[in-house]
PDB file of N, CA, C and O in Angstrom, chain B, residues numbered from 101:
ATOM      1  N   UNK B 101      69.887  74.828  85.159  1.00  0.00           N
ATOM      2  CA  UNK B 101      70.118  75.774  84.088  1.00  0.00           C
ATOM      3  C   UNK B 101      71.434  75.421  83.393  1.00  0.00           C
ATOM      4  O   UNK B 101      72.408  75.109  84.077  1.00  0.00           O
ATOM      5  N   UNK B 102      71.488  75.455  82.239  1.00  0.00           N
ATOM      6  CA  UNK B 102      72.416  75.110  81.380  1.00  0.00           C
ATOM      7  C   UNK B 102      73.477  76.066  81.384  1.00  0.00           C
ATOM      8  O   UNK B 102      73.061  77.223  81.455  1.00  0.00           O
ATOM      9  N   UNK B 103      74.937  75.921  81.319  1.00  0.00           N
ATOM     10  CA  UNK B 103      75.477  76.893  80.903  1.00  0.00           C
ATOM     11  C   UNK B 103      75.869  77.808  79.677  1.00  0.00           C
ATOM     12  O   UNK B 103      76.560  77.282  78.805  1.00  0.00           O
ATOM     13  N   UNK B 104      75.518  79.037  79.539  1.00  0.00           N
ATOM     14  CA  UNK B 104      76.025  79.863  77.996  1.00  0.00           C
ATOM     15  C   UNK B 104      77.034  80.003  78.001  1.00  0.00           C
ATOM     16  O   UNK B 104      77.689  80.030  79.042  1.00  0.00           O
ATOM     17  N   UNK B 105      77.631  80.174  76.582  1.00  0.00           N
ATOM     18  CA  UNK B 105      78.573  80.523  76.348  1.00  0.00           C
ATOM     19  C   UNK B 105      78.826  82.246  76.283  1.00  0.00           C
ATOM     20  O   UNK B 105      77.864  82.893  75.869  1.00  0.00           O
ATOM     21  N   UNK B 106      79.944  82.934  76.632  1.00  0.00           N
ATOM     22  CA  UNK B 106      80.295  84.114  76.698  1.00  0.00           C
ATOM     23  C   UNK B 106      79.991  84.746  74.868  1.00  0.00           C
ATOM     24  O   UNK B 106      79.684  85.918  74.650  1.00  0.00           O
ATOM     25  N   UNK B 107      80.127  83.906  73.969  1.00  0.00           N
ATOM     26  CA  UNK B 107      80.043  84.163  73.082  1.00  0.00           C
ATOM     27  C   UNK B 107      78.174  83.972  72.219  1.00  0.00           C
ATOM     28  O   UNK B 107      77.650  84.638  71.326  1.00  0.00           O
ATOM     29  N   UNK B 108      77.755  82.999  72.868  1.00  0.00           N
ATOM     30  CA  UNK B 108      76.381  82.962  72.947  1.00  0.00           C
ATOM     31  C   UNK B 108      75.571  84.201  73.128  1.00  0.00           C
ATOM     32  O   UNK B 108      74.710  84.570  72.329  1.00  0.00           O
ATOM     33  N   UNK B 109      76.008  85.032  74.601  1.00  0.00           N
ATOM     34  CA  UNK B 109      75.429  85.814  75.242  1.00  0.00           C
ATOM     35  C   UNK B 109      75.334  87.179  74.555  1.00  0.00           C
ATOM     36  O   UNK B 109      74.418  88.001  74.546  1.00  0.00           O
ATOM     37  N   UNK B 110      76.907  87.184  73.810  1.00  0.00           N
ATOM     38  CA  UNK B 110      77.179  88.649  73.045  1.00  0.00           C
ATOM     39  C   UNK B 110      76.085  88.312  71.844  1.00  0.00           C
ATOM     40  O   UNK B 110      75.527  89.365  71.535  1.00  0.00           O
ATOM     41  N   UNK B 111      75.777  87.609  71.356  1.00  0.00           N
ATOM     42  CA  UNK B 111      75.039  87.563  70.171  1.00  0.00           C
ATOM     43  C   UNK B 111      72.675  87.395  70.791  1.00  0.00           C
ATOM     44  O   UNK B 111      71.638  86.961  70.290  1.00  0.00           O
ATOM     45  N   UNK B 112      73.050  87.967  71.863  1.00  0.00           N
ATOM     46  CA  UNK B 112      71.336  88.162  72.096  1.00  0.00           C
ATOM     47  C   UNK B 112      71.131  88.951  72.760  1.00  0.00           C
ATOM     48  O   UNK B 112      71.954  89.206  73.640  1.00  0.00           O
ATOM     49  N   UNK B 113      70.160  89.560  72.663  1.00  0.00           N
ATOM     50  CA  UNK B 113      69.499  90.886  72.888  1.00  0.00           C
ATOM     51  C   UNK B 113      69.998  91.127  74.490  1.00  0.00           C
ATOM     52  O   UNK B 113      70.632  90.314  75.162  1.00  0.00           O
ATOM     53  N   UNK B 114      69.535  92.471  74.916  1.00  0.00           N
ATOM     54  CA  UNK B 114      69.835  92.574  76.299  1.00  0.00           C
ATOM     55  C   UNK B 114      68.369  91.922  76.796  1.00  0.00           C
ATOM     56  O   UNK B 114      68.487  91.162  77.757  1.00  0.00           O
ATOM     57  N   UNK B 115      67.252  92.073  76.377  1.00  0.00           N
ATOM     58  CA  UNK B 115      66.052  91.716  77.262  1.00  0.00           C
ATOM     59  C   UNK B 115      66.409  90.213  77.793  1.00  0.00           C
ATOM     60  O   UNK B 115      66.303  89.754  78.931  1.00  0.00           O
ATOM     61  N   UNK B 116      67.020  89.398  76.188  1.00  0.00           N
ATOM     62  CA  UNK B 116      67.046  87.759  76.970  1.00  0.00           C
ATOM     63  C   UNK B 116      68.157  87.693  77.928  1.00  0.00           C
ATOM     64  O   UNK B 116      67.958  86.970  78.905  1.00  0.00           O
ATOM     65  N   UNK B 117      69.460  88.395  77.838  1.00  0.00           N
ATOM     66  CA  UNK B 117      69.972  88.044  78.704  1.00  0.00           C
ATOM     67  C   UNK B 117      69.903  88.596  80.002  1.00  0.00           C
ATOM     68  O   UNK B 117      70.547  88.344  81.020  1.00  0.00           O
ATOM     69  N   UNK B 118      68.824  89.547  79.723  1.00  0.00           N
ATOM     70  CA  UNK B 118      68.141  89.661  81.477  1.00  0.00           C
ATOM     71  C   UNK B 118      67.050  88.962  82.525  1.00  0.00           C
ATOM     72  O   UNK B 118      66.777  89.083  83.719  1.00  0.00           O
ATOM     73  N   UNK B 119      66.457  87.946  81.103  1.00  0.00           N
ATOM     74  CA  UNK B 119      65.689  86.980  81.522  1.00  0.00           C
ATOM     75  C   UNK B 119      66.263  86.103  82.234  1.00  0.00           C
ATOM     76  O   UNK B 119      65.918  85.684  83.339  1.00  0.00           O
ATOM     77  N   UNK B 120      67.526  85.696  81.333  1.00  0.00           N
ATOM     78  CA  UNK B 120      68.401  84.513  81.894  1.00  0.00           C
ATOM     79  C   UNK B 120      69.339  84.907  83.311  1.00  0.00           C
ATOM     80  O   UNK B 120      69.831  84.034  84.025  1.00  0.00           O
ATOM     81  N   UNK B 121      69.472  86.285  83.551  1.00  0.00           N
ATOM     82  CA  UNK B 121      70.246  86.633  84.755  1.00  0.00           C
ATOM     83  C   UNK B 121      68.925  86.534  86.199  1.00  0.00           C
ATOM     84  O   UNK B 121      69.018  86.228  87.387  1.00  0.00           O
ATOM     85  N   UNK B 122      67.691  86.998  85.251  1.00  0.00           N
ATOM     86  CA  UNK B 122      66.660  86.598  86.512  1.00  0.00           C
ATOM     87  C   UNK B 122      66.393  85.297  86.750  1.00  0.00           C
ATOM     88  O   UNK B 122      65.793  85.084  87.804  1.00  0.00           O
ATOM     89  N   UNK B 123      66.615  84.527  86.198  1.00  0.00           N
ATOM     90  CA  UNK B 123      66.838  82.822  85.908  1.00  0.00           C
ATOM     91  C   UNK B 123      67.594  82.489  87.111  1.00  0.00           C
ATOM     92  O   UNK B 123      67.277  81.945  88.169  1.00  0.00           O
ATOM     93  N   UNK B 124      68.966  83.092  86.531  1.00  0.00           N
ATOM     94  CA  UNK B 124      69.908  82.396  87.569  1.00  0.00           C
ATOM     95  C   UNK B 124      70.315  83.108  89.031  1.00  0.00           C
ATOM     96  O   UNK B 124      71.164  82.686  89.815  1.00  0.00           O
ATOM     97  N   UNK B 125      69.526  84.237  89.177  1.00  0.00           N
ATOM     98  CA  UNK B 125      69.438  84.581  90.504  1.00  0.00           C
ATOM     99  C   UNK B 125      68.547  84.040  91.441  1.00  0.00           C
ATOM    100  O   UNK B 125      68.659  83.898  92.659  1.00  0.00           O
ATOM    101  N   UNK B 126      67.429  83.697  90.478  1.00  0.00           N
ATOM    102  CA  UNK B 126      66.339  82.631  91.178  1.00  0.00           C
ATOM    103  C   UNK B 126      67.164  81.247  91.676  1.00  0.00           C
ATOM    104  O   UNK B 126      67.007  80.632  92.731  1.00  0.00           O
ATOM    105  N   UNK B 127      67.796  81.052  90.924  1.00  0.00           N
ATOM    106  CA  UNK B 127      68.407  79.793  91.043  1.00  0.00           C
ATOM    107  C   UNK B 127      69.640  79.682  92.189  1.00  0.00           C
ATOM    108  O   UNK B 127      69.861  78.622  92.774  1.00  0.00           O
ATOM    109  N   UNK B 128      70.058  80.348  92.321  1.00  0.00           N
ATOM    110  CA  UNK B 128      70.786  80.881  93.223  1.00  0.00           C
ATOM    111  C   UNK B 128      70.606  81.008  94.617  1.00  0.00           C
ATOM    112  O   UNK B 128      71.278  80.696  95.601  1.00  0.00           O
ATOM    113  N   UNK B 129      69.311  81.654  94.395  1.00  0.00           N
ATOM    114  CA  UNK B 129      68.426  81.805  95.974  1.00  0.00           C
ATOM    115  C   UNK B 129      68.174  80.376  96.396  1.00  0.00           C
ATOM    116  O   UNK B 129      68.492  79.847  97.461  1.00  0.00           O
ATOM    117  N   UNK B 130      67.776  80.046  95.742  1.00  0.00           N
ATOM    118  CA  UNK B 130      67.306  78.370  95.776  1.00  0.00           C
ATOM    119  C   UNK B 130      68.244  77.316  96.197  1.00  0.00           C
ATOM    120  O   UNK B 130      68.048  76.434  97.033  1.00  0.00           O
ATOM    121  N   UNK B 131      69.676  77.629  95.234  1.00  0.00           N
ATOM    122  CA  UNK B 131      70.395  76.699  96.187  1.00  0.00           C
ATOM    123  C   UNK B 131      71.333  76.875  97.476  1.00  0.00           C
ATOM    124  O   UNK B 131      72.156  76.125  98.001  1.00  0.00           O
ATOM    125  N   UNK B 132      70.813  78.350  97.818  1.00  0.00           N
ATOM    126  CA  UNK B 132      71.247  78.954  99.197  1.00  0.00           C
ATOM    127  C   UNK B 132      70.550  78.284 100.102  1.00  0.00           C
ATOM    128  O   UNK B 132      71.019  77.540 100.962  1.00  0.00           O
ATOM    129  N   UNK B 133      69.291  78.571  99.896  1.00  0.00           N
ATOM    130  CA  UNK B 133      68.389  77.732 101.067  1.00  0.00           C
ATOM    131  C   UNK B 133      68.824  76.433 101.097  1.00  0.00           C
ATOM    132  O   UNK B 133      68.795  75.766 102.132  1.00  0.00           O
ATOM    133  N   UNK B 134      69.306  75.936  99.837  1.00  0.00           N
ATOM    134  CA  UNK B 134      69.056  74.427 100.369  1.00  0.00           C
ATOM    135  C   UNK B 134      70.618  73.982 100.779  1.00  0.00           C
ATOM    136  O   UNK B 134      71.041  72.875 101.110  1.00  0.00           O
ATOM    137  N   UNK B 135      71.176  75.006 100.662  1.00  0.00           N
ATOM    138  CA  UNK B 135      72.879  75.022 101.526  1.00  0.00           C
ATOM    139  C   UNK B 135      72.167  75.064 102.972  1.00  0.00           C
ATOM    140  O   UNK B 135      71.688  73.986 103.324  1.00  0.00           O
ATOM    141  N   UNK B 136      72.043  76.028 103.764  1.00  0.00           N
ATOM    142  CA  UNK B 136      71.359  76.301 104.909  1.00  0.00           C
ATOM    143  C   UNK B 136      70.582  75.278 105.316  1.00  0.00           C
ATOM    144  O   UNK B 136      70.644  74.770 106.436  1.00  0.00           O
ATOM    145  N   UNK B 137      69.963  75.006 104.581  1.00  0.00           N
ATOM    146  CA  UNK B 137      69.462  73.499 105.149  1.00  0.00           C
ATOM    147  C   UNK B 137      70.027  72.375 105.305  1.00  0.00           C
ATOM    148  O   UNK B 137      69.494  71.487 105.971  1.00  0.00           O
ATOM    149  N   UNK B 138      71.215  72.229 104.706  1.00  0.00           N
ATOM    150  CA  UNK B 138      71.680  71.079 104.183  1.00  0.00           C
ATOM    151  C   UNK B 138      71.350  70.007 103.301  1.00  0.00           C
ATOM    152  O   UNK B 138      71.670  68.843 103.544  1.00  0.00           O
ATOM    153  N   UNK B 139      70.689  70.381 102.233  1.00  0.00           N
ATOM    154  CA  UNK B 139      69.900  69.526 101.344  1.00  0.00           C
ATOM    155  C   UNK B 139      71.303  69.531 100.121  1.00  0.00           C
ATOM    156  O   UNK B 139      71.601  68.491  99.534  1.00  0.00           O
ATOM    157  N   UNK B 140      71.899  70.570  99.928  1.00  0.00           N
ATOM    158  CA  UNK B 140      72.739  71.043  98.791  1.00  0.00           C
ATOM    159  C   UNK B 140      73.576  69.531  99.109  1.00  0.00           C
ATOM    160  O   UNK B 140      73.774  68.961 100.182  1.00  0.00           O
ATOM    161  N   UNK B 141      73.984  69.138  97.647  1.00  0.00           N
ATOM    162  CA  UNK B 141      74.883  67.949  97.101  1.00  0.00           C
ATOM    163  C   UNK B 141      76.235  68.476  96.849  1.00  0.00           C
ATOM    164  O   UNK B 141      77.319  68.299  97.405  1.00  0.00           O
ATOM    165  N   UNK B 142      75.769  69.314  95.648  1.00  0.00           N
ATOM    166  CA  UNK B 142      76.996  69.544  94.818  1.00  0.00           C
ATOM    167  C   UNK B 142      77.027  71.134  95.403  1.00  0.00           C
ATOM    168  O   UNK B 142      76.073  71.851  95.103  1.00  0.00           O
ATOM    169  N   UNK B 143      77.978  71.617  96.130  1.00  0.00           N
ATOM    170  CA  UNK B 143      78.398  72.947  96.384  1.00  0.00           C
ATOM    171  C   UNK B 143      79.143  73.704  95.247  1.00  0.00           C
ATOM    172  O   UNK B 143      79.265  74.928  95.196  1.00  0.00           O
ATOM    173  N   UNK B 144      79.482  73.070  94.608  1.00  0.00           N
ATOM    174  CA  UNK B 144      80.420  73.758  93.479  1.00  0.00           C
ATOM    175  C   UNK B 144      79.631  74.478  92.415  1.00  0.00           C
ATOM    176  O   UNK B 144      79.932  75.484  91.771  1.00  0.00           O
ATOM    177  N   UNK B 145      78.123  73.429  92.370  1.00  0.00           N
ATOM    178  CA  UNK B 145      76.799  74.801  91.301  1.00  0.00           C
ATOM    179  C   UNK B 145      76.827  76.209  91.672  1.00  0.00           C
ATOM    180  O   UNK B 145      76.566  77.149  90.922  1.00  0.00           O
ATOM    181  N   UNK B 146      77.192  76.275  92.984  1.00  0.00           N
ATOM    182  CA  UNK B 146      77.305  78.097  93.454  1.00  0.00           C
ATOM    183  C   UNK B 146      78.353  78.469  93.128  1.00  0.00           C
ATOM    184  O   UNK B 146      78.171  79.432  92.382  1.00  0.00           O
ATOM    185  N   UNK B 147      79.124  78.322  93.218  1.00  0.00           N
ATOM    186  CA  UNK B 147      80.548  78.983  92.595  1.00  0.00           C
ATOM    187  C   UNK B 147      80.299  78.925  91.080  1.00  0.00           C
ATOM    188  O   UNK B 147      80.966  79.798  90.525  1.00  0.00           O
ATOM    189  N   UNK B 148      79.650  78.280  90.319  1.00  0.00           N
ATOM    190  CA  UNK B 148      79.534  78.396  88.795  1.00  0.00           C
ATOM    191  C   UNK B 148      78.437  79.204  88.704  1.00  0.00           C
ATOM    192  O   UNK B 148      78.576  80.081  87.851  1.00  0.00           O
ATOM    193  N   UNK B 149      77.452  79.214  89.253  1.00  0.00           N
ATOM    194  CA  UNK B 149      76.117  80.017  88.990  1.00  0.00           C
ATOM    195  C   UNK B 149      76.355  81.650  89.359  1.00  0.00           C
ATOM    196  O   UNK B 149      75.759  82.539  88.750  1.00  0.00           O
ATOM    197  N   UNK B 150      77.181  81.872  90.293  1.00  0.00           N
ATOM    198  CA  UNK B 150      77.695  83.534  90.717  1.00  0.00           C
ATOM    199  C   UNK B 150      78.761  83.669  89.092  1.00  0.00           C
ATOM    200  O   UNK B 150      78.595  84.634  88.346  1.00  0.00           O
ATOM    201  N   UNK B 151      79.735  82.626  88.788  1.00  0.00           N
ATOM    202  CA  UNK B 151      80.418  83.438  87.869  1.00  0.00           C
ATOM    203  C   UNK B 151      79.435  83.363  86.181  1.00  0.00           C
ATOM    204  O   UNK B 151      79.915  83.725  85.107  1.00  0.00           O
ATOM    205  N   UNK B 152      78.183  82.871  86.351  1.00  0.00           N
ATOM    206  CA  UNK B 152      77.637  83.347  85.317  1.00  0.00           C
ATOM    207  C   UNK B 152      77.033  83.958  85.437  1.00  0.00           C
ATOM    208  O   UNK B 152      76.740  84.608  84.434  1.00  0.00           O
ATOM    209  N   UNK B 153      76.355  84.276  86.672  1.00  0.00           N
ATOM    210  CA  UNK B 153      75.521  85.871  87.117  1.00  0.00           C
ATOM    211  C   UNK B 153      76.478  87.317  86.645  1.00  0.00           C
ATOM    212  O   UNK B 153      75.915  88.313  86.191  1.00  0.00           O
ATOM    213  N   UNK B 154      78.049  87.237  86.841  1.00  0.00           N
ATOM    214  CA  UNK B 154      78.903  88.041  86.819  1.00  0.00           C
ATOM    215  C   UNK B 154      79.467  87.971  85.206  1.00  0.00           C
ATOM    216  O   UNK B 154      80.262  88.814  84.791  1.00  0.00           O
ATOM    217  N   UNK B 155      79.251  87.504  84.847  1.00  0.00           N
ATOM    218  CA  UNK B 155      79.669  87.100  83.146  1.00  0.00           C
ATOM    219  C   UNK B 155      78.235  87.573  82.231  1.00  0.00           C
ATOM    220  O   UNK B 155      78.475  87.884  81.065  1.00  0.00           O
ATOM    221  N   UNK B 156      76.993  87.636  82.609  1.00  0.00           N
ATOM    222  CA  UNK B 156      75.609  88.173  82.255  1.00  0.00           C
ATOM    223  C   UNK B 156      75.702  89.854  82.169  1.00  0.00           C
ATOM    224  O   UNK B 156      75.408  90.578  81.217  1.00  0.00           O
ATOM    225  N   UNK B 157      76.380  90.335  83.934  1.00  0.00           N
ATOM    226  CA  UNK B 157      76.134  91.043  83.940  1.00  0.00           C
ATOM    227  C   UNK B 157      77.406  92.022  83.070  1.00  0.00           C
ATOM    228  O   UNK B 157      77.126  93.005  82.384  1.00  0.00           O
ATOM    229  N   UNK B 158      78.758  91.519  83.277  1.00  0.00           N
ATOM    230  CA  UNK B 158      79.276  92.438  82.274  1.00  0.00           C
ATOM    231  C   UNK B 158      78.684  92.699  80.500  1.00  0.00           C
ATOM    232  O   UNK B 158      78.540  93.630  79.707  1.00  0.00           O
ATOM    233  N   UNK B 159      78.507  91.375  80.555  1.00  0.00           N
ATOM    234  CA  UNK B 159      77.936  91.368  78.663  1.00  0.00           C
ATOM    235  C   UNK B 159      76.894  93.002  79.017  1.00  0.00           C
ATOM    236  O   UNK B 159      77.285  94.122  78.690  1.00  0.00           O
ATOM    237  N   UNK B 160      75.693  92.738  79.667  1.00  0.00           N
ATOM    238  CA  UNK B 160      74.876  93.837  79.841  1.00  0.00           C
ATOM    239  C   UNK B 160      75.598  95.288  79.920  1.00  0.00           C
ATOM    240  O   UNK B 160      75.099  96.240  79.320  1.00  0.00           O
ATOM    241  N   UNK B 161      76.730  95.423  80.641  1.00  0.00           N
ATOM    242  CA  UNK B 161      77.276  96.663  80.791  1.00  0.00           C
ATOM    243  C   UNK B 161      77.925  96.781  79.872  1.00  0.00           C
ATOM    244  O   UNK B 161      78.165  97.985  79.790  1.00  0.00           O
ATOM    245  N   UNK B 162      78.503  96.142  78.889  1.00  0.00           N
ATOM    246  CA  UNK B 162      79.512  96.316  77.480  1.00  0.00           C
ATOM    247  C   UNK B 162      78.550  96.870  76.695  1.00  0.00           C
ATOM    248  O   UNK B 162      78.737  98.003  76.251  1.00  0.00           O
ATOM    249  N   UNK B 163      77.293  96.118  76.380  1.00  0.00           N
ATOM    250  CA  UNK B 163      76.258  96.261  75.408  1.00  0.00           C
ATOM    251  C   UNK B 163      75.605  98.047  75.452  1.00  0.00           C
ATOM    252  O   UNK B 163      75.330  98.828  74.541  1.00  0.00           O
ATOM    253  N   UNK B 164      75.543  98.173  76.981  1.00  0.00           N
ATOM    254  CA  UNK B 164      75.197  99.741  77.324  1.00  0.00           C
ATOM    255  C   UNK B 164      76.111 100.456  76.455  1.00  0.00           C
ATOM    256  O   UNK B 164      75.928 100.990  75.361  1.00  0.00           O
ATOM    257  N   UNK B 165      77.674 100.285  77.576  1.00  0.00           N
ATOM    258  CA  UNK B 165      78.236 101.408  76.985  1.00  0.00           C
ATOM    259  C   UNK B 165      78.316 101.321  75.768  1.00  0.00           C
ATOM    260  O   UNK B 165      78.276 102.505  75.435  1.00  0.00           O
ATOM    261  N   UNK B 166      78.416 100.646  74.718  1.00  0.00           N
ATOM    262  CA  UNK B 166      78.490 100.482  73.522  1.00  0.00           C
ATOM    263  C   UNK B 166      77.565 101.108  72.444  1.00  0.00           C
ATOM    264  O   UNK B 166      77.932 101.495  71.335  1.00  0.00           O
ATOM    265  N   UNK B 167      76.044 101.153  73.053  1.00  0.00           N
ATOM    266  CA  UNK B 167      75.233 101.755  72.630  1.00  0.00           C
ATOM    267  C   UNK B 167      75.294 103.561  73.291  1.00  0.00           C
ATOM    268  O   UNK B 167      74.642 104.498  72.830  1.00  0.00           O
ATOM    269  N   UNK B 168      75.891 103.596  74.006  1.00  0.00           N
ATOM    270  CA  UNK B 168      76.022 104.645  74.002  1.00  0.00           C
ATOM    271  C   UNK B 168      77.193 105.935  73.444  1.00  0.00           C
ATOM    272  O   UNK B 168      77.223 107.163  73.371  1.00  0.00           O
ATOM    273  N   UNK B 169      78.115 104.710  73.114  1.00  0.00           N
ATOM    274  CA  UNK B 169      79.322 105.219  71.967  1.00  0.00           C
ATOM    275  C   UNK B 169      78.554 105.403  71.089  1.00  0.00           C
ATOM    276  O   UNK B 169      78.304 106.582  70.840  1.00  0.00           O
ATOM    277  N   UNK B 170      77.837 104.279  70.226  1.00  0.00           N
ATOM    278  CA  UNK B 170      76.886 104.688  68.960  1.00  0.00           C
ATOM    279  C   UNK B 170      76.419 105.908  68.887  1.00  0.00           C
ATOM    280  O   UNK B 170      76.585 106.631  67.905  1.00  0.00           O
ATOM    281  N   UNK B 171      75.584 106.345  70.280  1.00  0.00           N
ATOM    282  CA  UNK B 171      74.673 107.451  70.344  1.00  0.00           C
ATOM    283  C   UNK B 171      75.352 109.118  70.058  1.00  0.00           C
ATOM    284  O   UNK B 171      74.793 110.132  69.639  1.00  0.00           O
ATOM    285  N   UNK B 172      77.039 108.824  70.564  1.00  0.00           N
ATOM    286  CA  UNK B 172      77.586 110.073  70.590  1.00  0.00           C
ATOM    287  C   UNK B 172      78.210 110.370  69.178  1.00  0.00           C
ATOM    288  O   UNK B 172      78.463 111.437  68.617  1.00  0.00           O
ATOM    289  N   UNK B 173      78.375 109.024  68.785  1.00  0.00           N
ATOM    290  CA  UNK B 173      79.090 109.396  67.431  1.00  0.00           C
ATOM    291  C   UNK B 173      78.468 110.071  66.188  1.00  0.00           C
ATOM    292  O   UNK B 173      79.162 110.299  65.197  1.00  0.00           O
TER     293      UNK B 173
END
């Protein structure tokens, strides 16, 4: 999986960037097992793939509250 940009992410809908967070949790799982197994090469894809799981998910929580400022105003 490629990496987005933080600025990419603010500019698309919440549905895609929940596609792409189910993306990279899949992906994630995947290279757990293959840590545990010892198949994993590059260990450092997990440390990048959690801080874009965590960078997905704030965009998602900004986008909420944000729409929900809209709603009160």
């Amino acid at each position: 999986m490629k990496s987005v940009k933080p600025s990419e992410l603010r500019n698309m809908k919440p549905g895609e960037i929940e596609t792409k967070l189910s993306d990279a949790r899949e992906e994630l799982m995947k290279l757990r097992f293959q840590q545990v197994t010892g198949q994993l090469t590059d260990t450092s894809r997990l440390r990048i793939l959690k801080r874009e799981i965590a960078r997905m998910q704030t965009i998602l929580k900004e986008q909420s509250k944000a729409e929900v400022v809209e709603g009160e105003a």
